[in-house]
N, C-alpha and C positions, 0 to 999 in steps of 0.2 A: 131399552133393554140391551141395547149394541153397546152399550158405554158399558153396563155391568158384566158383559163377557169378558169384556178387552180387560176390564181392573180384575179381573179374577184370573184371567189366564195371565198377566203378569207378572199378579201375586205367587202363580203357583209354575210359574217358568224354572227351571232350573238355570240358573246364573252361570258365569263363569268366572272361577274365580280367579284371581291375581298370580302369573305363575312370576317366580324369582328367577333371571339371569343364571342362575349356575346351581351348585347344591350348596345345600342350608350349613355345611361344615364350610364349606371356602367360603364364606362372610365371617365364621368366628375364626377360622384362621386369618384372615387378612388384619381383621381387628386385633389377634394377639399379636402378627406380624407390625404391626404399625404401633401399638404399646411398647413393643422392644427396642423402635428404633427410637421414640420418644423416650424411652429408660436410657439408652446409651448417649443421648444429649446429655440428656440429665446428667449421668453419670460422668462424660469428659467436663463436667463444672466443679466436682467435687474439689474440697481445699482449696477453693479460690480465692474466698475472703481472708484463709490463716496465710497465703502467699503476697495477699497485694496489702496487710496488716500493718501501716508505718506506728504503730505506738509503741513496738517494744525493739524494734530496730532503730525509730530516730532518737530513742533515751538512752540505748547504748552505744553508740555511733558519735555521740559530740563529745568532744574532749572536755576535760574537767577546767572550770573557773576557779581561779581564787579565793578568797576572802572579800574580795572588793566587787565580784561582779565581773574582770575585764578578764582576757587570757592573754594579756603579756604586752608588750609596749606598744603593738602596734595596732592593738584590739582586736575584735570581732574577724576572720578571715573570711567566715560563709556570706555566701550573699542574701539569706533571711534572715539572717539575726538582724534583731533589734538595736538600736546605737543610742 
Protein backbone atom coordinates (compact mmCIF):
# COMPACT_ATOMS: atom_id res chain seq x y z
CA UNK A 1 0.00 0.00 0.00
CA UNK A 2 3.29 2.32 0.56
CA UNK A 3 3.92 2.03 -3.21
CA UNK A 4 0.27 3.20 -4.23
CA UNK A 5 0.63 6.49 -1.97
CA UNK A 6 4.06 7.31 -3.30
CA UNK A 7 2.47 6.94 -7.28
CA UNK A 8 -0.33 8.92 -6.31
CA UNK A 9 1.17 11.77 -4.47
CA UNK A 10 3.51 12.17 -7.52
CA UNK A 11 0.94 11.99 -9.87
CA UNK A 12 -0.83 14.67 -8.11
CA UNK A 13 2.55 16.77 -6.99
CA UNK A 14 2.52 20.07 -8.53
CA UNK A 15 5.80 20.11 -10.89
CA UNK A 16 7.80 22.80 -11.64
CA UNK A 17 7.94 23.97 -14.64
CA UNK A 18 10.67 25.14 -17.01
CA UNK A 19 11.38 28.99 -16.51
CA UNK A 20 13.30 30.82 -19.68
CA UNK A 21 16.61 32.91 -19.18
CA UNK A 22 15.09 36.22 -19.92
CA UNK A 23 11.53 37.40 -21.27
CA UNK A 24 9.63 35.69 -23.99
CA UNK A 25 10.11 39.10 -26.27
CA UNK A 26 14.14 39.04 -26.08
CA UNK A 27 14.21 35.54 -27.79
CA UNK A 28 11.94 36.94 -30.87
CA UNK A 29 13.78 39.96 -30.84
CA UNK A 30 17.20 38.36 -30.97
CA UNK A 31 15.92 36.02 -33.75
CA UNK A 32 14.73 39.10 -35.80
CA UNK A 33 18.11 40.67 -34.84
CA UNK A 34 20.03 37.77 -36.22
CA UNK A 35 17.52 37.53 -39.56
CA UNK A 36 18.82 41.08 -40.41
CA UNK A 37 22.09 40.47 -40.10
CA UNK A 38 21.69 37.37 -42.25
CA UNK A 39 19.58 39.65 -44.77
CA UNK A 40 22.50 42.10 -44.97
CA UNK A 41 24.89 39.22 -46.04
CA UNK A 42 22.64 38.40 -48.16
CA UNK A 43 22.09 41.63 -49.50
CA UNK A 44 26.24 42.76 -49.87
CA UNK A 45 26.04 39.72 -52.64
CA UNK A 46 23.44 41.27 -54.76
CA UNK A 47 24.71 41.74 -58.56
CA UNK A 48 27.34 39.52 -58.24
CA UNK A 49 27.07 37.18 -60.89
CA UNK A 50 25.89 40.47 -63.64
CA UNK A 51 29.63 41.75 -62.30
CA UNK A 52 31.78 38.69 -62.54
CA UNK A 53 29.48 37.87 -66.26
CA UNK A 54 32.71 37.37 -68.91
CA UNK A 55 30.06 36.39 -71.96
CA UNK A 56 29.02 39.77 -72.95
CA UNK A 57 32.40 41.57 -72.13
CA UNK A 58 34.77 38.82 -73.73
CA UNK A 59 32.43 39.06 -77.26
CA UNK A 60 32.92 42.71 -77.07
CA UNK A 61 36.42 43.11 -76.13
CA UNK A 62 38.20 41.06 -79.05
CA UNK A 63 39.01 42.87 -82.02
CA UNK A 64 37.45 41.84 -85.37
CA UNK A 65 39.10 38.97 -87.78
CA UNK A 66 39.17 39.01 -91.26
CA UNK A 67 37.83 37.01 -93.83
CA UNK A 68 40.33 34.33 -93.31
CA UNK A 69 40.28 33.76 -89.65
CA UNK A 70 43.84 35.65 -88.74
CA UNK A 71 44.04 39.39 -87.45
CA UNK A 72 46.92 40.49 -89.42
CA UNK A 73 50.58 39.22 -90.29
CA UNK A 74 51.53 38.38 -87.13
CA UNK A 75 48.41 36.47 -85.96
CA UNK A 76 46.68 35.94 -82.80
CA UNK A 77 48.25 38.60 -80.16
CA UNK A 78 46.22 37.12 -77.00
CA UNK A 79 47.55 34.50 -75.11
CA UNK A 80 44.15 32.19 -75.35
CA UNK A 81 43.51 32.21 -78.68
CA UNK A 82 43.52 29.34 -80.47
CA UNK A 83 46.59 28.94 -83.37
Amino acid sequence: MLFMSTATDLATAETVGFTLPGPAWAFGLTAFAGFMVLLGVLWSFRNTAARYDTSATVSTARPRRDAHGSQGAHGATDHGANH
